[in-house]
C-alpha positions as YAML, in Angstrom:
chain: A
units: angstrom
residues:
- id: 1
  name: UNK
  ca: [30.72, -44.56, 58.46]
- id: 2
  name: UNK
  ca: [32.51, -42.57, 55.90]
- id: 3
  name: UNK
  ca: [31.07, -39.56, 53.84]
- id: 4
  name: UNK
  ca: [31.85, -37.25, 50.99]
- id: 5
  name: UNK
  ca: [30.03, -34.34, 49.54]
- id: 6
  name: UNK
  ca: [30.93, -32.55, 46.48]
- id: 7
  name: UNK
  ca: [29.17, -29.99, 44.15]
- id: 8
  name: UNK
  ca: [29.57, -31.51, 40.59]
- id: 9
  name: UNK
  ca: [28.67, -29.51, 37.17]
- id: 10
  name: UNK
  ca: [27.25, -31.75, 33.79]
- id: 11
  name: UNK
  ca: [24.32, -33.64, 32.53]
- id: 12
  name: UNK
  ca: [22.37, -35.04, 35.86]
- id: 13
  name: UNK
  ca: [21.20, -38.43, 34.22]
- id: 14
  name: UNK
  ca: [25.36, -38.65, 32.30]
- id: 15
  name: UNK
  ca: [26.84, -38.65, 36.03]
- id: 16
  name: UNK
  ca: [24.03, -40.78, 37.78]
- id: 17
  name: UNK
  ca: [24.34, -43.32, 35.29]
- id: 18
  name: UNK
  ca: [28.03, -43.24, 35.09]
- id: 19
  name: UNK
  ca: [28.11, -43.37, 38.99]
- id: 20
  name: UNK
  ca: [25.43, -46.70, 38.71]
- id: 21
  name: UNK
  ca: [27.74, -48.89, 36.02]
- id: 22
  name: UNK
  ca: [31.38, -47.50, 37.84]
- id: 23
  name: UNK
  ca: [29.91, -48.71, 40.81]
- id: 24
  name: UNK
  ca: [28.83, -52.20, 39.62]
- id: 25
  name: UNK
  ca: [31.55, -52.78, 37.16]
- id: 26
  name: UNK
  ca: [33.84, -51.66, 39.94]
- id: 27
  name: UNK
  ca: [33.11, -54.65, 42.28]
- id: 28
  name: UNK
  ca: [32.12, -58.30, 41.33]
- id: 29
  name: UNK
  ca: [29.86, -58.65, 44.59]
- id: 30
  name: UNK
  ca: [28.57, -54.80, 44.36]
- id: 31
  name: UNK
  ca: [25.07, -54.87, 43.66]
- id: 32
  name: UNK
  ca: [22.48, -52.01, 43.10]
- id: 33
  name: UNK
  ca: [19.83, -52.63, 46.18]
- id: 34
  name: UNK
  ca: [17.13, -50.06, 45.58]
- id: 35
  name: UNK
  ca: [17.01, -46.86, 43.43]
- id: 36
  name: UNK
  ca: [14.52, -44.05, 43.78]
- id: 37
  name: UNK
  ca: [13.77, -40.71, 41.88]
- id: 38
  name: UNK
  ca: [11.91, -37.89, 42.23]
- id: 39
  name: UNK
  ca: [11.24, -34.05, 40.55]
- id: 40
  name: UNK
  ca: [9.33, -31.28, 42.04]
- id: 41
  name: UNK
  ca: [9.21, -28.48, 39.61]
- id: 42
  name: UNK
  ca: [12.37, -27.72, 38.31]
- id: 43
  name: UNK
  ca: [14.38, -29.54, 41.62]
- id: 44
  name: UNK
  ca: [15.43, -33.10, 40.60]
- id: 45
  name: UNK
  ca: [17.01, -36.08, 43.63]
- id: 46
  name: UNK
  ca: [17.87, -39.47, 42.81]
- id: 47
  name: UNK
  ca: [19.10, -42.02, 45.37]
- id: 48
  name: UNK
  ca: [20.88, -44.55, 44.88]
- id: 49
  name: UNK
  ca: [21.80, -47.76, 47.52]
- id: 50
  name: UNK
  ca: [25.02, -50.27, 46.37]
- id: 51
  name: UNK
  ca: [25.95, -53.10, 48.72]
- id: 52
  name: UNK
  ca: [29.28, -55.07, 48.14]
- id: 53
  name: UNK
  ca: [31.33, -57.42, 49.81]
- id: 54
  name: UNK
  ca: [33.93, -55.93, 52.19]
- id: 55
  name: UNK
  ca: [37.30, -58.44, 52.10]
- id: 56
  name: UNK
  ca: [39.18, -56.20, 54.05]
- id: 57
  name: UNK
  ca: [36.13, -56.06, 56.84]
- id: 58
  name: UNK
  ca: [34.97, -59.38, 56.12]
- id: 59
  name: UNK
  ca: [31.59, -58.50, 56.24]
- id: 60
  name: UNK
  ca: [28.97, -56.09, 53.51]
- id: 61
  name: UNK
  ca: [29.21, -52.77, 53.25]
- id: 62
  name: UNK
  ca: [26.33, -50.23, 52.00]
- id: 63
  name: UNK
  ca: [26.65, -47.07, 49.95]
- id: 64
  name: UNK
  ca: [23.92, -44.23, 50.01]
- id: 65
  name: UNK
  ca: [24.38, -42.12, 47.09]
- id: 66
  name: UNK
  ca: [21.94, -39.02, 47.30]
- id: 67
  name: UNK
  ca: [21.88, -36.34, 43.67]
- id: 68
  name: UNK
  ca: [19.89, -33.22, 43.44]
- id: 69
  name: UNK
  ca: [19.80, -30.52, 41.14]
- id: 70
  name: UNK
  ca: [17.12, -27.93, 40.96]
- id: 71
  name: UNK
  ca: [16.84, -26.33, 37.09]
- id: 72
  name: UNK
  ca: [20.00, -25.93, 36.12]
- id: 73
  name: UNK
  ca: [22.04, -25.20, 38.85]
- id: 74
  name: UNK
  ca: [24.82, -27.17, 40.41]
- id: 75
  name: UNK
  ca: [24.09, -30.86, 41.46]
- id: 76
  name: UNK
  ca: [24.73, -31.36, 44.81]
- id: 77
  name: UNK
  ca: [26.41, -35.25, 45.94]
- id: 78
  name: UNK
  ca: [26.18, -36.99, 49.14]
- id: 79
  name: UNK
  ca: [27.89, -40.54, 49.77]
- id: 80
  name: UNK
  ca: [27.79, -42.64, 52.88]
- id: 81
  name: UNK
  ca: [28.57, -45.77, 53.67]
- id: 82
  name: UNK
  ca: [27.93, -48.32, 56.10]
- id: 83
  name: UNK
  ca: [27.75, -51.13, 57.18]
- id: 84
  name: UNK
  ca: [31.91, -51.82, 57.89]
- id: 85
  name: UNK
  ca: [32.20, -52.39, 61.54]
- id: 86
  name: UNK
  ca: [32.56, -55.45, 63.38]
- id: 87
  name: UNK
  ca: [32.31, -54.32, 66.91]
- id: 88
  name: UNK
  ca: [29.41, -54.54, 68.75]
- id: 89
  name: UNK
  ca: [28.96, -51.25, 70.63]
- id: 90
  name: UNK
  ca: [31.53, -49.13, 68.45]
- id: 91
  name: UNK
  ca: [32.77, -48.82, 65.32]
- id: 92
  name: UNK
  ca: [36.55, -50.77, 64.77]
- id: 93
  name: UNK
  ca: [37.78, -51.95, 61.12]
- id: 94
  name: UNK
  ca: [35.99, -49.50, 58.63]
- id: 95
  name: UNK
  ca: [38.42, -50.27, 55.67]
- id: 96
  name: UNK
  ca: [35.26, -51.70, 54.11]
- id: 97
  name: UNK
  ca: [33.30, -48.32, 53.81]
- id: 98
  name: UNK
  ca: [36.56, -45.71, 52.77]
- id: 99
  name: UNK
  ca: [37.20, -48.51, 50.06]
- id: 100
  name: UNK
  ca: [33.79, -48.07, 48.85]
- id: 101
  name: UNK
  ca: [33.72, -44.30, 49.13]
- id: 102
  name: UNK
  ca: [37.16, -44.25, 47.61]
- id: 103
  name: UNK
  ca: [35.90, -46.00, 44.54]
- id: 104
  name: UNK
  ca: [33.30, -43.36, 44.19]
- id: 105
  name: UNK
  ca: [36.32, -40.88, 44.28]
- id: 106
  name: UNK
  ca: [37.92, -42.16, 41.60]
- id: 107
  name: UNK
  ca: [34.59, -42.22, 39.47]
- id: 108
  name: UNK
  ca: [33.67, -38.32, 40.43]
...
């Protein structure tokens, strides 16, 4: 599992959609599994789960991105991926999930 958290500043819907077509464009097995969104008042989350296939790990990885803003403060990011080991009872060859998370990067 790899992980990243940042606080970003700009138009919420601008940077989830530019995260959505970066992501997809990025990858020609990434796909956009589910989405969800939800406001309470002012506070705003989206969530957001890509899958892609992992040649380095041989296998599919999954990334959980997580937005929320409440009015106009900051917008909070969290990223995780999973989905990249082979092993059985521990995790071994996660190349899979810091090469998704690293594409993120280069997006944010």
């Amino acid at each position: 599992m790899a992980k990243l958290e940042q606080t970003l500043k700009g138009d919420f819907n601008e940077i989830i959609h530019m995260i959505e077509e970066g992501i997809l464009n990025g990858s020609m097995s990434a796909s956009l599994e589910d989405s969800s969104d939800f406001r309470s008042g002012t506070a705003r989350c989206s969530v957001r789960v890509f899958e892609r296939y992992s040649y380095a790990g041989s296998n599919r990885v999954s990334l959980n991105v997580t937005m929320f803003q409440d009015g106009n403060g900051p917008i909070q990011l969290s990223a995780i991926t999973s989905g990249g080991s082979q092993a059985t009872f521990f995790k071994i060859n996660t190349w899979g999930e810091e090469a998704f998370l690293d594409k993120l990067r280069e997006l944010l």
